[in-house]
C-alpha positions in Angstrom: 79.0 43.2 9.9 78.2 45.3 12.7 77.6 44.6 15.8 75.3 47.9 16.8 71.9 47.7 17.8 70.0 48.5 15.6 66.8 49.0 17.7 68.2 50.8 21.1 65.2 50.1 23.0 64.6 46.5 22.6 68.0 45.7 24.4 66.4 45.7 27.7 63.5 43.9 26.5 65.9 41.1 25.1 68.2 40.9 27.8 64.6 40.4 30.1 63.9 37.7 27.2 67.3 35.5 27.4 67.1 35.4 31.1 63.7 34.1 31.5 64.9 31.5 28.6 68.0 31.0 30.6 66.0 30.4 33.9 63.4 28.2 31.6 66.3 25.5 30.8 68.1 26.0 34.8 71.6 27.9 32.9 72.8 30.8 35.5 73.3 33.6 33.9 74.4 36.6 35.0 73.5 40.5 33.9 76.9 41.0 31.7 79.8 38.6 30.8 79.2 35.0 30.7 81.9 33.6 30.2 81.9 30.6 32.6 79.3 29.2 30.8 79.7 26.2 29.0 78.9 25.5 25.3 76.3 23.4 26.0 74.7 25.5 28.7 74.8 28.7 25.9 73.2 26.3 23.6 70.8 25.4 25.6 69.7 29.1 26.1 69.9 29.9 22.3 68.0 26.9 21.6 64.8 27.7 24.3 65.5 31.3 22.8 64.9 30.2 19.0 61.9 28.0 20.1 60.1 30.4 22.1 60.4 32.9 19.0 58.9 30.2 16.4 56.0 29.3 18.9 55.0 33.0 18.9 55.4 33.4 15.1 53.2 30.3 14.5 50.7 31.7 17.3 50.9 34.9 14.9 50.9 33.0 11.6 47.2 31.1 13.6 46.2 34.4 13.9 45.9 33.5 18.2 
């Protein structure tokens, strides 16, 4: 597995999306290494990430 991206101009984009989902659930994150974070606090941003990606696909799916 590779870990290029695959579409070069969404990285901004998605680094704009995990830090309003980081700011959504009060985790600090930084532009860059974040390694101070805890494992709960990164799960916490993956998980506001994953829901916030399901509630626009089901807003899509409901055609809203």
């Amino acid at each position: 597995m590779s870990n290029r991206t695959n579409v070069p101009e969404a990285k901004d984009a998605m680094n704009r999306f995990k830090m309003e989902c980081a700011n959504e659930v009060g985790v600090d994150l930084k532009e860059g290494y974040n390694g101070h974070l805890t494992s709960r606090e990164a799960g916490s941003v993956g998980g506001q990430i994953t829901k916030k990606l399901v509630e626009a696909q089901m807003r899509q799916m409901a055609g809203k």
